[in-house]
N, C-alpha and C positions, 0 to 999 in steps of 0.2 A: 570404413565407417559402418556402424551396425544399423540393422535394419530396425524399422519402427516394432516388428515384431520379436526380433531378439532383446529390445531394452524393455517392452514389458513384461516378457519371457523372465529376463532380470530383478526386475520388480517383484513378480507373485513369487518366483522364489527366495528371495531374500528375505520376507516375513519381515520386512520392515515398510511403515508408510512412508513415502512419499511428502514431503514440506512441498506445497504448493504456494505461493502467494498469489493471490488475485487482483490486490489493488481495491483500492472505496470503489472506485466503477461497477465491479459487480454487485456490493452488496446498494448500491442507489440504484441500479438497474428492477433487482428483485426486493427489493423493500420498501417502503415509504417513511420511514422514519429513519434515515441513516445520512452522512453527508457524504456530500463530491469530498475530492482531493483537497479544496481549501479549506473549506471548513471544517472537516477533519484535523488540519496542520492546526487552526487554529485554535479549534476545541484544545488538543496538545500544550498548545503555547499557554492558555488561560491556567494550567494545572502549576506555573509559575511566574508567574508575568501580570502583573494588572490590567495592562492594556492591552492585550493579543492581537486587535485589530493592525494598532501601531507596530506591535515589534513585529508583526506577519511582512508588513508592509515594508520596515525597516530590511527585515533579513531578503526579501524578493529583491528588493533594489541593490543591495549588496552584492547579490549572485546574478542579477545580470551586468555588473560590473567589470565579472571576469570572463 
């Protein structure tokens, strides 16, 4: 297994960044204009969906189904 210093040893030189994902947590942490995890899904769903609250609601109930 490599050490935490050899993988960023790897990093600077391969001259390529890094894809990080952070999740809405961080940017509602350090913003104030941003949303959590649902409202984010939701904002999403409204961009084809009329009712986003509903089908948000729909698809949660769905997947704790399985």
């Amino acid at each position: 297994m490599k050490s935490i210093q050899e993988i960023f040893d790897n990093l600077a030189s391969s001259e390529m960044l890094p894809v990080i994902f952070a999740g809405s947590g961080i940017t509602k942490r350090y913003t104030s204009n941003s949303y959590d995890w649902k409202r984010l899904l939701i904002e999403c769903i409204s961009q084809y969906n009329a009712d986003p609250e509903n089908k948000y609601r729909s698809i949660k109930l769905m997947s704790n189904m399985n």
